[in-house]
Backbone of each chain as nested JSON, in Angstrom:
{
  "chains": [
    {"id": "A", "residues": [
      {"number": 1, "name": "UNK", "atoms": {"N": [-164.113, 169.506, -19.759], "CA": [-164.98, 168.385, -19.361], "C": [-164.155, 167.299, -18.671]}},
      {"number": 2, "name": "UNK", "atoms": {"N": [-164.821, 166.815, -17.654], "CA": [-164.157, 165.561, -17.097], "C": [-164.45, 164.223, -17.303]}},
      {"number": 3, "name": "UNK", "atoms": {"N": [-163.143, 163.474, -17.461], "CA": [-162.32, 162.322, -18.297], "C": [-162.72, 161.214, -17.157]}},
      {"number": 4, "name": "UNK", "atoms": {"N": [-162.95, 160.234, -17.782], "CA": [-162.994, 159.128, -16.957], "C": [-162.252, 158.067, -17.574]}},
      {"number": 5, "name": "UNK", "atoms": {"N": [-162.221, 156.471, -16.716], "CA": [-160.991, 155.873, -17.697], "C": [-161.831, 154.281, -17.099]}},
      {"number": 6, "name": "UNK", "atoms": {"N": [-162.117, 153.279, -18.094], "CA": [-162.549, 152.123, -17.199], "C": [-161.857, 151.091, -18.192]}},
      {"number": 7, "name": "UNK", "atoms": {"N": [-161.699, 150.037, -18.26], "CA": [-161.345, 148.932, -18.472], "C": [-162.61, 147.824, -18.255]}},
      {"number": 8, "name": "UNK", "atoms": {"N": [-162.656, 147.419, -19.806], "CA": [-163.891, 145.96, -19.806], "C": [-162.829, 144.419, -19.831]}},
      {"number": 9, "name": "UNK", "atoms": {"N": [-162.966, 143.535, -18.976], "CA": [-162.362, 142.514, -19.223], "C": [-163.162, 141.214, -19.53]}},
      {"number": 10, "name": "UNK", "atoms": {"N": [-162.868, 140.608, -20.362], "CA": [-164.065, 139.914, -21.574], "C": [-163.69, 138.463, -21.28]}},
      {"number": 11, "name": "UNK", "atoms": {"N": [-163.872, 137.154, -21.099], "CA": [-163.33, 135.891, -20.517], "C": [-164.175, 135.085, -21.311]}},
      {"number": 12, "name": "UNK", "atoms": {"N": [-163.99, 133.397, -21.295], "CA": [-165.136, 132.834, -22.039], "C": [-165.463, 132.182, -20.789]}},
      {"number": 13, "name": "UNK", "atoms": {"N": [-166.877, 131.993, -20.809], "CA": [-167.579, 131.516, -20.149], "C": [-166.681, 130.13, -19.51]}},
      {"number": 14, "name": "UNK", "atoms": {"N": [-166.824, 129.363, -18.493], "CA": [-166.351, 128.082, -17.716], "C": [-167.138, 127.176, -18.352]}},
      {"number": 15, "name": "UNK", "atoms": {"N": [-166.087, 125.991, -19.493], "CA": [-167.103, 125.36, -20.39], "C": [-166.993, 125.187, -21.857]}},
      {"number": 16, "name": "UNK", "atoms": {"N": [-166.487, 126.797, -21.824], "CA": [-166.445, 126.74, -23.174], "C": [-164.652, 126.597, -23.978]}},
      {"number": 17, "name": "UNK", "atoms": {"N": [-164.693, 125.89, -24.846], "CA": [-163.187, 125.574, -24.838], "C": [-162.619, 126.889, -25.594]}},
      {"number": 18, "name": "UNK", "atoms": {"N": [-161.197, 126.842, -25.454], "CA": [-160.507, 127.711, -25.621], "C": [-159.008, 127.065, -26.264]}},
      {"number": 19, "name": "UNK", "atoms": {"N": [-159.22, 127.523, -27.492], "CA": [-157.731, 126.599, -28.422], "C": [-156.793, 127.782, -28.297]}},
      {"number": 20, "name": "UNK", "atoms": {"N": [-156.955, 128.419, -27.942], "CA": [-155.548, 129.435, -27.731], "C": [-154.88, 128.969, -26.655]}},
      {"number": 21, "name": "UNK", "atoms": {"N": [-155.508, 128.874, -25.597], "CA": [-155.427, 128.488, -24.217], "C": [-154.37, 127.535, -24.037]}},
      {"number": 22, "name": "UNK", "atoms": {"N": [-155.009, 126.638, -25.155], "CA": [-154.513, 125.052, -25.142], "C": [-153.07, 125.428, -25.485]}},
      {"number": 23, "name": "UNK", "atoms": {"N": [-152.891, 125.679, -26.946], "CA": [-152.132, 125.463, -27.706], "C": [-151.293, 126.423, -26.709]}},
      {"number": 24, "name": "UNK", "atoms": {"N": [-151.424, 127.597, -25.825], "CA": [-149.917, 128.055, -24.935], "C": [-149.589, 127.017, -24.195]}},
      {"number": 25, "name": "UNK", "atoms": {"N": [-150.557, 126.358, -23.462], "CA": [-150.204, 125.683, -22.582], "C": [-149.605, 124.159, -23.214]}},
      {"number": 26, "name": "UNK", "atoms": {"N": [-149.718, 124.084, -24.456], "CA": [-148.609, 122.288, -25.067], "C": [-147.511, 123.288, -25.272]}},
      {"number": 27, "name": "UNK", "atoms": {"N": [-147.171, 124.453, -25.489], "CA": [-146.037, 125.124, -26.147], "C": [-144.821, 125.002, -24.95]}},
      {"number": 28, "name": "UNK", "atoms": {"N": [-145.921, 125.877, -23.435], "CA": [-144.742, 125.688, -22.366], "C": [-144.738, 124.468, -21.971]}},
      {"number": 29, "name": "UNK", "atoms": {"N": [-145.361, 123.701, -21.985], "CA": [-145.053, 122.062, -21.352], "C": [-143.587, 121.61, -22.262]}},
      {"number": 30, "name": "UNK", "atoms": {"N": [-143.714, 121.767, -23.843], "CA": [-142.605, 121.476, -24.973], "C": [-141.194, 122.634, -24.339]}},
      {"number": 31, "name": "UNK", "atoms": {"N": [-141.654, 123.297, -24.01], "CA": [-140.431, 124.151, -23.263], "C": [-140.12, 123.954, -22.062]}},
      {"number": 32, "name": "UNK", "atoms": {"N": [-140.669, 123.285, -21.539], "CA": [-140.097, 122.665, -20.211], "C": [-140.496, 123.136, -19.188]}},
      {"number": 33, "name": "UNK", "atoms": {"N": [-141.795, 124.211, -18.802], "CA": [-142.606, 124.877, -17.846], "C": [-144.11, 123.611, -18.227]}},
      {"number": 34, "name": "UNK", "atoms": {"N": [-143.004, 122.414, -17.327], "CA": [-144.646, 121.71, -17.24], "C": [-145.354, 121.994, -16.176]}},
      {"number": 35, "name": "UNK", "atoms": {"N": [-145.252, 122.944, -15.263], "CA": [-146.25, 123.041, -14.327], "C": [-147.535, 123.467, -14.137]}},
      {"number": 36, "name": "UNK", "atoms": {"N": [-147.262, 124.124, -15.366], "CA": [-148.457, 124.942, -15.476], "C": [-149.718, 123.967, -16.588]}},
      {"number": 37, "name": "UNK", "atoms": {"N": [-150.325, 123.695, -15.554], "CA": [-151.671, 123.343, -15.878], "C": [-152.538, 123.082, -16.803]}},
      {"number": 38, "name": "UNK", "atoms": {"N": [-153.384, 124.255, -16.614], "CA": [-154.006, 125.541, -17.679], "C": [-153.979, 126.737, -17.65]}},
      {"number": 39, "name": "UNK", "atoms": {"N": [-154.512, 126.874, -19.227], "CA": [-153.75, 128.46, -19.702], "C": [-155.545, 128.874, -20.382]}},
      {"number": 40, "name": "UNK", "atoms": {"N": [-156.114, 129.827, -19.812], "CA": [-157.245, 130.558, -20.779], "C": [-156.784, 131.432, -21.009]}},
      {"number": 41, "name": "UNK", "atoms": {"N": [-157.628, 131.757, -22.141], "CA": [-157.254, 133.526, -22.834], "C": [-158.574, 134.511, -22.758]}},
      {"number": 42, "name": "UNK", "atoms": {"N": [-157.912, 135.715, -22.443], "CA": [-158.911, 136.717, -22.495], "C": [-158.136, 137.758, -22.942]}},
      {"number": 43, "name": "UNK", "atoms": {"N": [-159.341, 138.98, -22.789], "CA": [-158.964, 140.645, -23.518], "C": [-159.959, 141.282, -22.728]}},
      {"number": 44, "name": "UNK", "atoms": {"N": [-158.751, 142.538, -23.333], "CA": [-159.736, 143.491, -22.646], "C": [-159.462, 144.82, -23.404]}},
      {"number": 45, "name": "UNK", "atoms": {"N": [-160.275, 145.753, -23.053], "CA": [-160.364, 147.007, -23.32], "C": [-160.092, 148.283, -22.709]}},
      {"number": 46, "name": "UNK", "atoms": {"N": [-159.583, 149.637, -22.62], "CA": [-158.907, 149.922, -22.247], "C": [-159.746, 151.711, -22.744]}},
      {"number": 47, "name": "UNK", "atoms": {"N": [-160.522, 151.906, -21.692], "CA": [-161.548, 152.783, -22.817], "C": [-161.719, 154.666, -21.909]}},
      {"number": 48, "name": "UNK", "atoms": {"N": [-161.001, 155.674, -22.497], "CA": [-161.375, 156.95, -22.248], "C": [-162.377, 157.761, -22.74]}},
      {"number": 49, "name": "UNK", "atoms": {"N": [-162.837, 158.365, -21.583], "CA": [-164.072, 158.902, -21.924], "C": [-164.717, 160.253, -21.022]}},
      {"number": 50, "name": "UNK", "atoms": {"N": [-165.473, 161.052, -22.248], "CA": [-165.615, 161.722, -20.968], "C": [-166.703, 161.331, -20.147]}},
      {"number": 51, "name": "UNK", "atoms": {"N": [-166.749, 162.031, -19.021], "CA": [-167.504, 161.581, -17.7], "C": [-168.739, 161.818, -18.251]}},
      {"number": 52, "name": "UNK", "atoms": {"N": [-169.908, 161.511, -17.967], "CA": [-171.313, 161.498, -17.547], "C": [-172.335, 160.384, -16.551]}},
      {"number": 53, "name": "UNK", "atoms": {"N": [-173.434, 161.073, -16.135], "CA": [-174.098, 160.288, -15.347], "C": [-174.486, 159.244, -15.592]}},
      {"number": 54, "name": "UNK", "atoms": {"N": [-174.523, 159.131, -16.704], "CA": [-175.119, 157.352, -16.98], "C": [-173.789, 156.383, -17.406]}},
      {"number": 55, "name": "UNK", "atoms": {"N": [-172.272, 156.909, -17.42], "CA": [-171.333, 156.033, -18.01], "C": [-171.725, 154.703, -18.439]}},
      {"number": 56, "name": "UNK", "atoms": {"N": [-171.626, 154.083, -16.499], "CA": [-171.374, 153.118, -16.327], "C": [-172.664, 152.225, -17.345]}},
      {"number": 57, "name": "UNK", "atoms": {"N": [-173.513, 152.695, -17.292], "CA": [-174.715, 152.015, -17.976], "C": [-174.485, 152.032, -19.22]}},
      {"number": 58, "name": "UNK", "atoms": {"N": [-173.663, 152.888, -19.723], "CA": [-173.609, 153.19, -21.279], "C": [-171.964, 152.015, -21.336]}},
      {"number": 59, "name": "UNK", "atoms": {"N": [-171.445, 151.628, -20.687], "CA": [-170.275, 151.019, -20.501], "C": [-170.703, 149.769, -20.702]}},
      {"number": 60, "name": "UNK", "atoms": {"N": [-171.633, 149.508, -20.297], "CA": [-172.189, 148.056, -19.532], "C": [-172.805, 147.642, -20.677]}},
      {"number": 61, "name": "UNK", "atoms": {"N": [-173.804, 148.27, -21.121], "CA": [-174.402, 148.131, -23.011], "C": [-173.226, 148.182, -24.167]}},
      {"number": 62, "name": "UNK", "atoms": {"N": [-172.374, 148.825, -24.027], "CA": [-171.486, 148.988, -25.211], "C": [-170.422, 147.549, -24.866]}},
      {"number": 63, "name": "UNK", "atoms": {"N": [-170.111, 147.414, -23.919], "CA": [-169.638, 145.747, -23.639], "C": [-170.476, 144.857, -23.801]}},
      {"number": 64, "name": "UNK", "atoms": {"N": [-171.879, 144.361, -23.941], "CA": [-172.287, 143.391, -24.319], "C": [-173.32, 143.556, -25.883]}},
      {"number": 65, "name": "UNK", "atoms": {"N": [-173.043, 144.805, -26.634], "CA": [-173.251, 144.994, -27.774], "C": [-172.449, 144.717, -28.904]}},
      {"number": 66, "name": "UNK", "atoms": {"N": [-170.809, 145.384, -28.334], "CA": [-169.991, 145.212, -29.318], "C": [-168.845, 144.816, -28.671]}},
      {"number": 67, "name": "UNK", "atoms": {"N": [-168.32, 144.441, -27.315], "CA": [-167.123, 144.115, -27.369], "C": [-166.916, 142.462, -26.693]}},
      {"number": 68, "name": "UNK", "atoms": {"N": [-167.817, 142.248, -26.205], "CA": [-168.469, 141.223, -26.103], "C": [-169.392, 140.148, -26.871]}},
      {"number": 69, "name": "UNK", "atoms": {"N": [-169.235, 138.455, -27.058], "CA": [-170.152, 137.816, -27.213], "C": [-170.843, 137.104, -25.821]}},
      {"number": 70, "name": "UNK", "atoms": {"N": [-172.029, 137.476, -25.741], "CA": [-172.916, 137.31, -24.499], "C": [-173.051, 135.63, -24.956]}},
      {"number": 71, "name": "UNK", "atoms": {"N": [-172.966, 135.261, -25.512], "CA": [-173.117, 133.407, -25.954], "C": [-172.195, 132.711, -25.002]}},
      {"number": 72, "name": "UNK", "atoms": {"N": [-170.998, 133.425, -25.59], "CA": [-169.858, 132.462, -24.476], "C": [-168.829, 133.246, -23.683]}},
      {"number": 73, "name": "UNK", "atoms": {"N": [-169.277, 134.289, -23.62], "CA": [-168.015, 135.3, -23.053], "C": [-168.76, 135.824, -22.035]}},
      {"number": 74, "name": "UNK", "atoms": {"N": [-168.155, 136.384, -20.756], "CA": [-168.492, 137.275, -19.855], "C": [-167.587, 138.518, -19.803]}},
      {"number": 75, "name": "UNK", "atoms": {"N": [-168.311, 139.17, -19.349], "CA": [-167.149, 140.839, -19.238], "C": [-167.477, 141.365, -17.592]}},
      {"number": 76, "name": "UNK", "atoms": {"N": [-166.219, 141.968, -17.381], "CA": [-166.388, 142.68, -16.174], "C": [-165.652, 144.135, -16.287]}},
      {"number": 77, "name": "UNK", "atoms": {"N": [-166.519, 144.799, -15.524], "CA": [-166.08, 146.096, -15.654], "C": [-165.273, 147.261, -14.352]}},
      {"number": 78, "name": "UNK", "atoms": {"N": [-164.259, 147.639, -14.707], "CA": [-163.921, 148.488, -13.704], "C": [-163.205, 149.495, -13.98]}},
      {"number": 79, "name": "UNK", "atoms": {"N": [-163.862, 150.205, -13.342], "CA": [-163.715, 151.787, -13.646], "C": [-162.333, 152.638, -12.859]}},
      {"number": 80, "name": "UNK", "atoms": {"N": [-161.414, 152.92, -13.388], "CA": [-160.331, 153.649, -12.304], "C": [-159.467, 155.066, -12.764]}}
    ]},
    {"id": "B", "residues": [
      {"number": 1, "name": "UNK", "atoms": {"N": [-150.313, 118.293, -4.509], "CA": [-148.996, 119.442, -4.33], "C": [-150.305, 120.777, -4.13]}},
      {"number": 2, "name": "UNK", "atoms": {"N": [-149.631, 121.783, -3.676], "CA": [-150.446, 123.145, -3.533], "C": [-150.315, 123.42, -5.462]}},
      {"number": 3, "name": "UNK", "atoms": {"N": [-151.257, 124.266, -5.629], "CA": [-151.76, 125.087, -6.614], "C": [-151.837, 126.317, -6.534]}},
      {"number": 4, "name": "UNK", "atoms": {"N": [-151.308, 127.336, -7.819], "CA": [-151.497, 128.366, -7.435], "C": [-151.839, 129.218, -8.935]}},
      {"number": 5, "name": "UNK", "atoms": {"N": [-152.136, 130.073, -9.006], "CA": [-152.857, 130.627, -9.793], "C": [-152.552, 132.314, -10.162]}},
      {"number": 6, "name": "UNK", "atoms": {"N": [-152.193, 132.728, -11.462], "CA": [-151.677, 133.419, -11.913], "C": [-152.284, 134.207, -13.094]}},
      {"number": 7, "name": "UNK", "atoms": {"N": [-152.492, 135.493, -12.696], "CA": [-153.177, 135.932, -14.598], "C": [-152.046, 137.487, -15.234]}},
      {"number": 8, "name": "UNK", "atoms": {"N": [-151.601, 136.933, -16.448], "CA": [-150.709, 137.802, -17.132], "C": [-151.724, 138.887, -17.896]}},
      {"number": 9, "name": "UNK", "atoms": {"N": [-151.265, 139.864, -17.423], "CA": [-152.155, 141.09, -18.865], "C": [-150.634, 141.488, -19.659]}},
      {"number": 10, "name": "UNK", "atoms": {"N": [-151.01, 141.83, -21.033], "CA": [-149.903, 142.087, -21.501], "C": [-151.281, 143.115, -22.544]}},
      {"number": 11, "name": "UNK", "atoms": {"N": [-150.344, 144.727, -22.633], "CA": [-150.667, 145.533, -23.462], "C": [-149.566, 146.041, -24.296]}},
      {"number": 12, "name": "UNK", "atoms": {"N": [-150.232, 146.955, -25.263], "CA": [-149.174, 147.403, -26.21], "C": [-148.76, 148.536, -25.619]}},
      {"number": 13, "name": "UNK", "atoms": {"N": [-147.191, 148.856, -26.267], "CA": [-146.64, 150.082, -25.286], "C": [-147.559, 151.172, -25.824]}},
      {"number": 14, "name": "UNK", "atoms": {"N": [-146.729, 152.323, -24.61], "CA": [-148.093, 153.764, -25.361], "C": [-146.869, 153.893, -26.729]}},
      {"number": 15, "name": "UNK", "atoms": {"N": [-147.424, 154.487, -27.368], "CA": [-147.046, 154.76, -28.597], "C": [-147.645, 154.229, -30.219]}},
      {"number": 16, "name": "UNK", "atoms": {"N": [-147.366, 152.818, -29.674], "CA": [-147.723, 151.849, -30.416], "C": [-149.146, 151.853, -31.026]}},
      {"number": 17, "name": "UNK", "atoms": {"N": [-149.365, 151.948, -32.226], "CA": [-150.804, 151.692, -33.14], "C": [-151.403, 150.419, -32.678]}},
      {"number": 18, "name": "UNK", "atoms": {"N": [-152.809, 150.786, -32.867], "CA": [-153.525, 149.54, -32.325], "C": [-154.918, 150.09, -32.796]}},
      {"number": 19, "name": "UNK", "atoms": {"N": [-154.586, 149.026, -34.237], "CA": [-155.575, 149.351, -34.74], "C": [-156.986, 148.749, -34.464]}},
      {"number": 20, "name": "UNK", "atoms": {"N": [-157.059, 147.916, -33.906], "CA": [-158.148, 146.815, -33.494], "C": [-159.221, 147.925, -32.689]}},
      {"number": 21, "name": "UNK", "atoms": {"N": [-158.481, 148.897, -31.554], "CA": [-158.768, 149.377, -30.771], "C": [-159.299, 150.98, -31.599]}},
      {"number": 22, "name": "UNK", "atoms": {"N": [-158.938, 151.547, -32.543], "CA": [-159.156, 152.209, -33.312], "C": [-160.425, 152.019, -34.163]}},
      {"number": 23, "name": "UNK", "atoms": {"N": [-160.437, 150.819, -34.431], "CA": [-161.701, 149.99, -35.333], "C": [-162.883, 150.436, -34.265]}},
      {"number": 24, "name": "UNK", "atoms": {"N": [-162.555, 149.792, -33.239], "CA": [-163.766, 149.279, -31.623], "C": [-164.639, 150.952, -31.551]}},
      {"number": 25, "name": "UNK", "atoms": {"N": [-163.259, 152.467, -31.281], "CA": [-163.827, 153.804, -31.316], "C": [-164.275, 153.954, -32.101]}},
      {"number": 26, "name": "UNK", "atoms": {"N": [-164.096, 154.047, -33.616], "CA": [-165.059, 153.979, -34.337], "C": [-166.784, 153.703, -34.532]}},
      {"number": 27, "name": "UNK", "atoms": {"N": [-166.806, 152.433, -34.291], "CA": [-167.677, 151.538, -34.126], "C": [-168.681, 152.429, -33.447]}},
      {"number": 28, "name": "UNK", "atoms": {"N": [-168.202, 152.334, -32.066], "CA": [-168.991, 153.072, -30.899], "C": [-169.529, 154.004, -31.194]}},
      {"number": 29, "name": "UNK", "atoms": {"N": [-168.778, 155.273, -32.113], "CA": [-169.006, 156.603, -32.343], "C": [-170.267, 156.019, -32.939]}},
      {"number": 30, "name": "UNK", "atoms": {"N": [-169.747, 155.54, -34.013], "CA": [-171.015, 155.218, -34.79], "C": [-172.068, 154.91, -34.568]}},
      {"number": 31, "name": "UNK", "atoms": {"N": [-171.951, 153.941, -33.356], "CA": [-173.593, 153.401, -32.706], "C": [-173.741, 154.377, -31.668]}},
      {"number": 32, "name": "UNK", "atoms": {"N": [-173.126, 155.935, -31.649], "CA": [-174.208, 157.191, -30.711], "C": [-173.286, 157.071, -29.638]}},
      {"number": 33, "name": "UNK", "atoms": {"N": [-172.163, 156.093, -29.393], "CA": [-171.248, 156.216, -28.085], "C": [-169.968, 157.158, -28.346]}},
      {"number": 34, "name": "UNK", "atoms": {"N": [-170.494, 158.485, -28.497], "CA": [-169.806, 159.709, -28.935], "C": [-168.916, 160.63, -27.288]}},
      {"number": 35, "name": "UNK", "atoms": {"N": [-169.083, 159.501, -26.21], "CA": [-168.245, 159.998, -25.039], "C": [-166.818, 159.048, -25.308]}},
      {"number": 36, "name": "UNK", "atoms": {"N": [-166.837, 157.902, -26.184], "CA": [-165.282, 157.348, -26.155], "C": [-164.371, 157.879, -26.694]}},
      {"number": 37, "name": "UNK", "atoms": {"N": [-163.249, 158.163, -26.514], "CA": [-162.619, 159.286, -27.515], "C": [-161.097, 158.243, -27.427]}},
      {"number": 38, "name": "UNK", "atoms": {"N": [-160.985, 157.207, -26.469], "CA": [-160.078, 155.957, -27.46], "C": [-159.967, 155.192, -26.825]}},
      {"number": 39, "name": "UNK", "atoms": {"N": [-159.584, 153.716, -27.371], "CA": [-159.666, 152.615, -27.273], "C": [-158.871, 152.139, -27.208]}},
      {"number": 40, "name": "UNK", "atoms": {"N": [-157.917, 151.008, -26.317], "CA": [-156.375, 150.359, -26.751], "C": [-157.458, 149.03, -25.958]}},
      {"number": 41, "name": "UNK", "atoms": {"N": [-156.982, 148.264, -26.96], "CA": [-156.902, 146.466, -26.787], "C": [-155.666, 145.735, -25.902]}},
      {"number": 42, "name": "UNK", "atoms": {"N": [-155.857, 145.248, -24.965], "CA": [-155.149, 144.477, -24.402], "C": [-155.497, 143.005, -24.564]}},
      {"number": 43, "name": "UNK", "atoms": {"N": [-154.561, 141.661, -23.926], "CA": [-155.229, 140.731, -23.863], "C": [-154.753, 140.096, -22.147]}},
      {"number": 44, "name": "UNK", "atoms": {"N": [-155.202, 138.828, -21.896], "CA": [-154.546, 138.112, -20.37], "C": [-154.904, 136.913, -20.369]}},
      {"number": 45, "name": "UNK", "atoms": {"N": [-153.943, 136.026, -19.648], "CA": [-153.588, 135.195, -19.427], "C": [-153.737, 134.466, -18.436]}},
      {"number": 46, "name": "UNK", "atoms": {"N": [-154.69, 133.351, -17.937], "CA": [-155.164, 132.858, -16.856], "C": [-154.411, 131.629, -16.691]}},
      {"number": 47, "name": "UNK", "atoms": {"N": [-153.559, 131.592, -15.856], "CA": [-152.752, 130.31, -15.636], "C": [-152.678, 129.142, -14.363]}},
      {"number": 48, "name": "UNK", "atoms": {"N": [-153.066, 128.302, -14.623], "CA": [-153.392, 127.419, -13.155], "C": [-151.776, 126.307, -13.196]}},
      {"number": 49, "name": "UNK", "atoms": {"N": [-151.555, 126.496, -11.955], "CA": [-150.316, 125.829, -12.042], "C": [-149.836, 125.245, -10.597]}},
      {"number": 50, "name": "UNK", "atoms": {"N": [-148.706, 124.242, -10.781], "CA": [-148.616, 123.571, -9.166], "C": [-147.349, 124.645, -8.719]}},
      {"number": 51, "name": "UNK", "atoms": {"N": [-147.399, 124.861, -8.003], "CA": [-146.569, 125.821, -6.91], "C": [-145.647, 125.369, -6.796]}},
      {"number": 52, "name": "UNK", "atoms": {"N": [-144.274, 126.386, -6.838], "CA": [-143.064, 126.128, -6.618], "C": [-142.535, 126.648, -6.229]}},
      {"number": 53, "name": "UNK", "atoms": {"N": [-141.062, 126.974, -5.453], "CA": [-140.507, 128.074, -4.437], "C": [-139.8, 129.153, -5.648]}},
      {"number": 54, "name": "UNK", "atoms": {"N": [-139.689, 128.854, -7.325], "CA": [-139.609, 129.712, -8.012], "C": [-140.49, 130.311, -9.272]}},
      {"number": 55, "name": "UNK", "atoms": {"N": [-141.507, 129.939, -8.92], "CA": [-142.864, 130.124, -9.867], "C": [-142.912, 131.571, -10.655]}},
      {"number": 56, "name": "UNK", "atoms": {"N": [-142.827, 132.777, -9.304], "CA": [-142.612, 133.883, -9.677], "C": [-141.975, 134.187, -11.203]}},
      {"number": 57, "name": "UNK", "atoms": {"N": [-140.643, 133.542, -10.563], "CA": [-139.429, 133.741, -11.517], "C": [-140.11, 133.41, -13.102]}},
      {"number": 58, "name": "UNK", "atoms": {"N": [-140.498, 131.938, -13.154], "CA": [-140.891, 131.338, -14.219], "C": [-142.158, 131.481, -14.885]}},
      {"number": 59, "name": "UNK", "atoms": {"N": [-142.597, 132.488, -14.492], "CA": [-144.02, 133.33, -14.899], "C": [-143.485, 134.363, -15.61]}},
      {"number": 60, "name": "UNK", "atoms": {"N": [-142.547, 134.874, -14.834], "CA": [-141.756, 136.455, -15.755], "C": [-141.488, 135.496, -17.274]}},
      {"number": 61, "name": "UNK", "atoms": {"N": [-140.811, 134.761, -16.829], "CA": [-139.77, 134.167, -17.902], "C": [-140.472, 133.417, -18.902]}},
      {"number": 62, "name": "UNK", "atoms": {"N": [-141.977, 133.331, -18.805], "CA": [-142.648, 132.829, -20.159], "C": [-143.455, 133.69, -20.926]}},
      {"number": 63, "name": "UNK", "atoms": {"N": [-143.518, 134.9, -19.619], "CA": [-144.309, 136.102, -20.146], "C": [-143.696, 136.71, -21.076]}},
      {"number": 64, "name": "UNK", "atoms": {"N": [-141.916, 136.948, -21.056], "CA": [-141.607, 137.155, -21.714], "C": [-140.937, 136.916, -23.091]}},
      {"number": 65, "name": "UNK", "atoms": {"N": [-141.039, 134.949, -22.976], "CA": [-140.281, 134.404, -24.325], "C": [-141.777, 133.883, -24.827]}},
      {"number": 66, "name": "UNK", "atoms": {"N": [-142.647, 133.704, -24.199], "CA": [-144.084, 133.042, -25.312], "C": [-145.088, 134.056, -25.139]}},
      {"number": 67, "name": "UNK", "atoms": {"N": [-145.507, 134.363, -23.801], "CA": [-146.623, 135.305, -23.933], "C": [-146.966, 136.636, -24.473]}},
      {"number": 68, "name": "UNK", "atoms": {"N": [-145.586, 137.38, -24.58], "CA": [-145.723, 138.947, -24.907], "C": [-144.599, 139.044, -25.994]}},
      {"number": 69, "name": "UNK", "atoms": {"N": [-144.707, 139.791, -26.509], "CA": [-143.788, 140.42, -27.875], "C": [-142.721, 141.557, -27.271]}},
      {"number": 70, "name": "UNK", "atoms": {"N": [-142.076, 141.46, -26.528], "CA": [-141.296, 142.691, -25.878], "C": [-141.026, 143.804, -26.493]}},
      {"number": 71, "name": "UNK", "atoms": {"N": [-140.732, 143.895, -27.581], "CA": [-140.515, 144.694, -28.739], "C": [-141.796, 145.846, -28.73]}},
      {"number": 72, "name": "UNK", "atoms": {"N": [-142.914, 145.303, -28.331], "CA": [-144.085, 145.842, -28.539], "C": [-144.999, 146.043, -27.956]}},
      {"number": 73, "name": "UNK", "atoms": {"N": [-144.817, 145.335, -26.629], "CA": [-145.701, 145.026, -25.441], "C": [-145.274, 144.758, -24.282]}},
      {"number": 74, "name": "UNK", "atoms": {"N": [-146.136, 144.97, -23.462], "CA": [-145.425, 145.426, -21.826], "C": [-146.349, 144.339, -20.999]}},
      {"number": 75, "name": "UNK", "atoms": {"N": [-145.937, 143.593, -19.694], "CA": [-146.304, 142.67, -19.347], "C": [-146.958, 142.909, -17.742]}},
      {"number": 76, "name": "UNK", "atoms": {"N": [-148.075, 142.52, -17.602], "CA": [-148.269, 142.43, -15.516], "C": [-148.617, 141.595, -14.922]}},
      {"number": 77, "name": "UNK", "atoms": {"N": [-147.671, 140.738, -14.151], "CA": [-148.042, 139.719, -13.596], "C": [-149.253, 140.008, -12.335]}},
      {"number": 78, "name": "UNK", "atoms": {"N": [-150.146, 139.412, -11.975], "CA": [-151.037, 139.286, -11.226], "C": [-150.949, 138.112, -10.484]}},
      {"number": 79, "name": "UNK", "atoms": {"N": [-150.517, 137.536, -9.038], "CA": [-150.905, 136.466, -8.575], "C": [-152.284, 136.745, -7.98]}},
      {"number": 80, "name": "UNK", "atoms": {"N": [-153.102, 135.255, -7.824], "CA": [-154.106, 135.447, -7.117], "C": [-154.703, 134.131, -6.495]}}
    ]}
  ]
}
């Protein structure tokens, strides 16, 4: 059977705060990389599978069922 | 000053357990998504920053003393 391979990448929405984010970005400023700005955090997923006709649809539901919060997160998907 | 903009992915090496991502296949199986057969968790790093003629450099160099665990994880810079 043939294997497919996609990657979900999960972000928080523009808005919503992000204390991870923060707290890298006071860490490198305290280390002396003040240039940098801001820092958000995201994840992602990293997902094999085998192939079928509906993947992507079954990809697209299983990211905003379980690997995703649709409240404050967005996901994007790409398949390679 | 110009701005420029940077996103770090950092995953775990292959080898490496990851259980988070183990939990996620599970899950799936369970809710009928019986085409995933595995899962690895990554995370990334969205960085807004003022531009410098060695930025490059100093992106490696936080990726690898704050952002990533070297020991355990492998790093990709992305400009964009």
């Amino acid at each position: 059977m043939s294997k497919s391979k996609a990657i979900v990448y999960i972000r928080l929405k523009e808005g919503v705060l992000d204390p991870q984010g923060k707290t890298i970005a006071h860490a490198m400023s305290n280390m002396g990389y003040t240039e940098f700005e801001s820092v958000r955090s995201g994840r992602f997923f990293e997902l094999e599978c085998e192939t079928r006709p509906d993947l992507e649809k079954r990809i697209d539901e299983i990211s905003r069922k379980l690997l995703s919060n649709p409240i404050i997160e967005t996901y994007r998907v790409e398949m390679v």
